[in-house]
C-alpha positions in Angstrom: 31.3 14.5 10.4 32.9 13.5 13.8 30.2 14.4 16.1 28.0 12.7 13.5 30.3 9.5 13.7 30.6 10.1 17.7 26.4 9.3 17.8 26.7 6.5 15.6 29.6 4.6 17.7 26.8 4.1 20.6 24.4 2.1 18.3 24.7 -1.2 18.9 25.3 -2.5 15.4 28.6 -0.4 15.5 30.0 -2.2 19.0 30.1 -5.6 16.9 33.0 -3.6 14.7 34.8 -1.8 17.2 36.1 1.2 16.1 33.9 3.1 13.5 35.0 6.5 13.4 36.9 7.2 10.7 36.7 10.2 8.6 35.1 10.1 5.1 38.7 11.4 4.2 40.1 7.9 5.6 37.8 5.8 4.4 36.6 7.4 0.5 38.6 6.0 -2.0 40.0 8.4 -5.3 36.8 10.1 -7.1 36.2 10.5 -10.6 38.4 13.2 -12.7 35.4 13.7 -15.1 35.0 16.8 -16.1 32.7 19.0 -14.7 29.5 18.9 -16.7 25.5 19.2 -17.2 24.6 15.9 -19.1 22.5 12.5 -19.1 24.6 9.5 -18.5 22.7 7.3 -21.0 20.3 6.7 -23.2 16.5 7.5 -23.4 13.2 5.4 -24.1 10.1 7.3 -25.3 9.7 10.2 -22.6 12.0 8.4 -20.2 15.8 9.3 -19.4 18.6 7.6 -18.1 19.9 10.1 -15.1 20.9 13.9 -15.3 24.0 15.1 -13.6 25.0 18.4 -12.9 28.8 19.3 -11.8 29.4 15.3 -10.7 32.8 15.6 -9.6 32.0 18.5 -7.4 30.2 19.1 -3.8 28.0 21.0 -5.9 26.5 17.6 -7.3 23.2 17.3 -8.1 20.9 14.5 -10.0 17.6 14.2 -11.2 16.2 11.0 -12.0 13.0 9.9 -14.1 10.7 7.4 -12.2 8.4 4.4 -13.0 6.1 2.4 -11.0 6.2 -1.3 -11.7 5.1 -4.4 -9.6 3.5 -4.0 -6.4 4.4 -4.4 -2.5 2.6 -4.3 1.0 3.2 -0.6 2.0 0.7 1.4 4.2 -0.8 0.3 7.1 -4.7 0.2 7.5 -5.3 0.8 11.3 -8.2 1.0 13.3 -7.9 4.5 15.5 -5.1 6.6 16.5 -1.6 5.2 15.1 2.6 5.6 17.5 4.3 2.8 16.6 6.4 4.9 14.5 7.4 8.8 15.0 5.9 11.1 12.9 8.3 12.1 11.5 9.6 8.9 10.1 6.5 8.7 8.0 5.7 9.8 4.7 1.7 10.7 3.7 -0.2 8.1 3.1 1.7 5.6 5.0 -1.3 5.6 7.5 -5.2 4.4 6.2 -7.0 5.3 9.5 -10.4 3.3 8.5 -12.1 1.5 11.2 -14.9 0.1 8.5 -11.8 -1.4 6.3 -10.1 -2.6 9.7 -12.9 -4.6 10.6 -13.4 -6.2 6.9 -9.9 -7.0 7.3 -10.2 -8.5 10.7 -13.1 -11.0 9.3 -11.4 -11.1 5.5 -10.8 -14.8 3.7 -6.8 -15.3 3.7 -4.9 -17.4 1.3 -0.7 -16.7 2.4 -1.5 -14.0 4.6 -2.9 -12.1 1.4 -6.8 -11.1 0.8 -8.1 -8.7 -1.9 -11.4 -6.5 -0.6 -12.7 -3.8 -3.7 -9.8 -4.3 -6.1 -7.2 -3.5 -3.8 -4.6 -6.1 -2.1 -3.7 -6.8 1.6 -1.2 -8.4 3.5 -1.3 -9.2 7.0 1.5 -10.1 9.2 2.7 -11.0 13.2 5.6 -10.6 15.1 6.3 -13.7 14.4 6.5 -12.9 10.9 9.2 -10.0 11.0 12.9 -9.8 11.4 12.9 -7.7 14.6 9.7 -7.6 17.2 10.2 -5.2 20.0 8.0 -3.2 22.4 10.2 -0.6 23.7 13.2 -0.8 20.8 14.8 3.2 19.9 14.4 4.0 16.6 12.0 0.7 15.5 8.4 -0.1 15.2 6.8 -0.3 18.7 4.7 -3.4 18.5 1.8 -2.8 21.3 0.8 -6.9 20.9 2.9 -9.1 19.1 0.2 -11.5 18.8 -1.9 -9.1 17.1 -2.4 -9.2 13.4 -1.4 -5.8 11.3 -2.6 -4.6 8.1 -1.0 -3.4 5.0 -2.4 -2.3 2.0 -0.3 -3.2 -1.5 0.9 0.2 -3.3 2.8 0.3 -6.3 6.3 0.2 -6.0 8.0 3.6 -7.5 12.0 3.2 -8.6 14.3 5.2 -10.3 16.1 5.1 -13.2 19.7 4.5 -13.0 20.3 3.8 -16.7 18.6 3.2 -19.7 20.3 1.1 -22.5 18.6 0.5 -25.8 15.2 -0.7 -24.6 16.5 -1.9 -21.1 16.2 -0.4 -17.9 18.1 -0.6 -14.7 15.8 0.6 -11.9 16.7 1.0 -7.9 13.6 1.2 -6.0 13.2 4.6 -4.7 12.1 3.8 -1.0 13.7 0.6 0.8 10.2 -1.7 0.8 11.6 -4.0 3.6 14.2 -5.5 5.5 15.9 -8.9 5.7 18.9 -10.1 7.3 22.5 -10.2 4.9 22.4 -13.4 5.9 20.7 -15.8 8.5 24.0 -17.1 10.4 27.4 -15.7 11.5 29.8 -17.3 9.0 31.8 -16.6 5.8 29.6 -15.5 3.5 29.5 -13.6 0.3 26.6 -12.2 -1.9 26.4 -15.3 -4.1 25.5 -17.5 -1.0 23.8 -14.9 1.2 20.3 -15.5 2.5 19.3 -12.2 1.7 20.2 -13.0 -2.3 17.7 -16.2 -2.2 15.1 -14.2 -0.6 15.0 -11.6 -2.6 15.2 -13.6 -6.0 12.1 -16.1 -4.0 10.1 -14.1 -1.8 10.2 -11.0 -2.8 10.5 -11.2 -6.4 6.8 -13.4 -5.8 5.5 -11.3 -3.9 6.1 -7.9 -5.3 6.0 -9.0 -9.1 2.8 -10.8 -11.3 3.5 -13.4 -13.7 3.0 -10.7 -16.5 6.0 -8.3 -14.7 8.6 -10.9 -14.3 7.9 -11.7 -18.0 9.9 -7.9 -18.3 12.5 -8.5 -15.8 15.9 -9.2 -17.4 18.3 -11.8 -15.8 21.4 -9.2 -14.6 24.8 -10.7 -14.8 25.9 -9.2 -11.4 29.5 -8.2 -11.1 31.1 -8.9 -7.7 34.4 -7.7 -7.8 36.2 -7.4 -4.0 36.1 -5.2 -1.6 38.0 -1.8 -2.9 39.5 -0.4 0.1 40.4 -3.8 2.2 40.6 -6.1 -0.9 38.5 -8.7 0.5 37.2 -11.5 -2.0 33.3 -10.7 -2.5 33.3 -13.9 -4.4 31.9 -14.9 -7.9 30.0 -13.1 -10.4 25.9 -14.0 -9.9 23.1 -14.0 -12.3 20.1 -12.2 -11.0 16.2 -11.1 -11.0 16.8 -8.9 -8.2 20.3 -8.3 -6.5 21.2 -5.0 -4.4 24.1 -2.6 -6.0 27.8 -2.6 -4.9 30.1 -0.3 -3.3 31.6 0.7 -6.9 28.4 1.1 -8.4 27.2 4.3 -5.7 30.7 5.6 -4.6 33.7 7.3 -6.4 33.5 5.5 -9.7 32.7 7.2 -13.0 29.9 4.0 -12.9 28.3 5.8 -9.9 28.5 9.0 -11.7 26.4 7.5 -14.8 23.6 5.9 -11.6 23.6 9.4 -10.2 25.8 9.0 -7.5 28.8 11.5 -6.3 31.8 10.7 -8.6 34.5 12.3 -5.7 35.2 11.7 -2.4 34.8 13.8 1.0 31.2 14.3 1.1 27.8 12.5 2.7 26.1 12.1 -0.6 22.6 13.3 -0.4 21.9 11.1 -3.5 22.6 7.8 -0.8 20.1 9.2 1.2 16.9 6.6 1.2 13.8 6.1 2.9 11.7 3.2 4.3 8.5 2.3 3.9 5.8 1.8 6.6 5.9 -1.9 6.1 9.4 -2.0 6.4 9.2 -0.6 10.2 7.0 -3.0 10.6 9.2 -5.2 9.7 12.2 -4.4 11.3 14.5 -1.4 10.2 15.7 0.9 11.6 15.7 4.8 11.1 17.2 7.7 12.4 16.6 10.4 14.5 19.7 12.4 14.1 18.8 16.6 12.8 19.2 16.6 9.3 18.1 13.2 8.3 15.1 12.4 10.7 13.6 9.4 9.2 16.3 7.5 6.9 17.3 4.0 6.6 20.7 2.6 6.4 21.1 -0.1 3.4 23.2 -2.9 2.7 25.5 -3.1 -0.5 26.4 -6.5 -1.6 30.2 -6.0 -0.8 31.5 -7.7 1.9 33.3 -5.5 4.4 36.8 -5.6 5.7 35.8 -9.6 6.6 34.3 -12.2 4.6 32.2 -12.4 7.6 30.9 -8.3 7.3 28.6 -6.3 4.9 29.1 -2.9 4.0 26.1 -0.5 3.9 25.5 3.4 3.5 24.1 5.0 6.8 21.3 7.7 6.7 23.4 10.5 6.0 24.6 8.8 2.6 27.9 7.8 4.0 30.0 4.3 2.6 30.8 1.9 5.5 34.0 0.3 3.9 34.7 -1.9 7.0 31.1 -3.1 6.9 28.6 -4.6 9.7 28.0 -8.2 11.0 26.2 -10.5 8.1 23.2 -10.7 10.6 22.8 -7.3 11.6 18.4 -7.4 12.0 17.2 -4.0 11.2 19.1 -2.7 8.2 16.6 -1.9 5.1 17.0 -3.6 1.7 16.9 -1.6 -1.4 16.6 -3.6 -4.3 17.1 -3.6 -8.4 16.3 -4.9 -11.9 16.7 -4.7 -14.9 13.6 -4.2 -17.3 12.7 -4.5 -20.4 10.9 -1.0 -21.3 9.1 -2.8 -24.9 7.8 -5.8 -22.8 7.2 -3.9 -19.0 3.6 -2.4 -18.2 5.4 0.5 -16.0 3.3 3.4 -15.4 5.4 6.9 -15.6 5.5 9.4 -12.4 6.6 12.0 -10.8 11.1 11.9 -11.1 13.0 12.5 -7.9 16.2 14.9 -7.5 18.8 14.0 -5.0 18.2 17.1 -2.7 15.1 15.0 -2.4 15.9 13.5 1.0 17.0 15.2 3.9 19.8 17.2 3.8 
């Protein structure tokens, strides 16, 4: 874990924070005294289950966790030849549609918002003028060759997991991040209930990746916000959401992260933290890492402030809690986002589940 921590305290997202090296045993809080078990944490729906944990409150942890797709998002990029903006092996398959025929129907395609539709299948095309973070030579971030050039992305279902089924709803946490966006758009005092990233996800993205037919099924979620469990800060007041991002209590040492799936103890990086992001995202701006062992993760933001009302805490790419937290504005962290559905009303399409040894160990 040190030398792990020693790599990270060189990025520049940690020098805003100073001193970023503490121990998982300084920084975890008290894990779970459930019992050690084999069991799903909640209810089930037809041939779909709420999460199944195995030894939760041990190191021996592991999770397995049914999967829908539901809504849609820009994903995989349609390129014209050969493709480095991103290392190989930061990419998943299918991520690249190398297709010079589609390129060029996409290069002369009718536009409406930057979206087009060509045999059934949707496309969104963006600029770096449309992204968070637009850099040529940028570690660890999509090289952009021509910022003036458009890019191409094909829509793909979006795939999340089930973190609990109750009765007919569904809480779902989309299984890879499918962009980025800022905490929050200014260095102030913020919290989750005023936060630029809360109004773009419950506007843009909740337009974009959801029809009229789909947000029909999405719940409202009354979103707890309790503060900050290791610095006490306020985190401010309870929200009511579409789409919202979890909170430190609800992935970390709580017997509510055990039901998501999530290690219920302290003292270990928790493979089950461990996320992906999509092609799109990159493109958009986050980040991902290059470090043995988890070549290719994203670092995510929780919706807890940090040890300041002016910080965010997130989980890096080795599923570790950040407690203290990041600026509000940090530009390349990935968002993973949540909803609730209703299973009766939702046209979700059943696939293939996910286990938390899943992502690089």
């Amino acid at each position: 874990m040190n030398n792990k921590m020693k790599i990270y305290a060189c990025l520049a997202w940690f020098l805003m924070l100073g001193a970023m090296t503490t121990s998982c045993s300084n920084d975890d809080e008290a894990g779970s005294n459930a019992p050690d078990e084999e069991r799903y944490t909640g209810d089930a729906y037809e041939d779909l289950h709420s999460p199944w944990v195995k030894n939760p409150s041990q190191m021996t942890h592991f999770t397995r966790w049914d999967c829908v797709l539901f809504g849609s998002y820009p994903t995989n990029e349609v390129v014209n030849g050969s493709f480095d903006a991103v290392d190989d092996y930061a990419l998943a398959e299918g991520d690249v549609i190398v297709d010079a025929a589609l390129f060029s129907q996409l290069e002369h395609a009718q536009w409406t918002d930057d979206d087009t539709e060509i045999n059934g299948t949707r496309y969104h095309r963006l600029k770096g003028d449309g992204v968070v973070t637009c850099s040529t030579d940028r570690e660890q971030h999509y090289r952009w060759a021509d910022p003036d050039a458009w890019h191409y992305f094909a829509y793909a279902p979006v795939k999340w997991r089930i973190l609990k089924i109750s009765g007919t709803k569904a809480l779902l946490l989309a299984d890879r991040m499918p962009d980025t966006c800022p905490f929050h758009d200014q260095e102030e005092v913020v919290n989750w209930s005023g936060s630029h990233l809360r109004q773009w996800l419950n506007n843009t993205f909740y337009t974009r990746a959801f029809s009229n037919e789909e947000r029909a099924a999405i719940k409202t979620t009354e979103v707890k916000n309790p503060a900050n469990p290791h610095y006490g800060t306020d985190c401010g007041p309870d929200t009511q959401d579409h789409v919202f991002i979890l909170s430190n209590d609800e992935v970390f040492a709580s017997s509510l992260a055990s039901d998501y799936g999530f290690y219920a103890g302290s003292g270990i990086d928790d493979s089950a933290r461990r996320f992906r992001s999509t092609l799109y995202a990159k493109c958009r701006g986050a980040w991902w890492s290059s470090v043995e062992g988890y070549r290719g993760n994203s670092f995510w933001f929780m919706r807890t402030s940090g040890y300041t009302s002016s910080s965010i805490t997130y989980v890096c790419d080795f599923g570790y809690l950040y407690n203290q937290g990041t600026a509000v504005t940090c530009d390349d962290a990935a968002v993973l986002p949540a909803i609730t559905v209703d299973l009766e009303k939702a046209n979700y399409q059943k696939t293939t589940s996910v286990e938390s040894t899943d992502v690089n160990n």
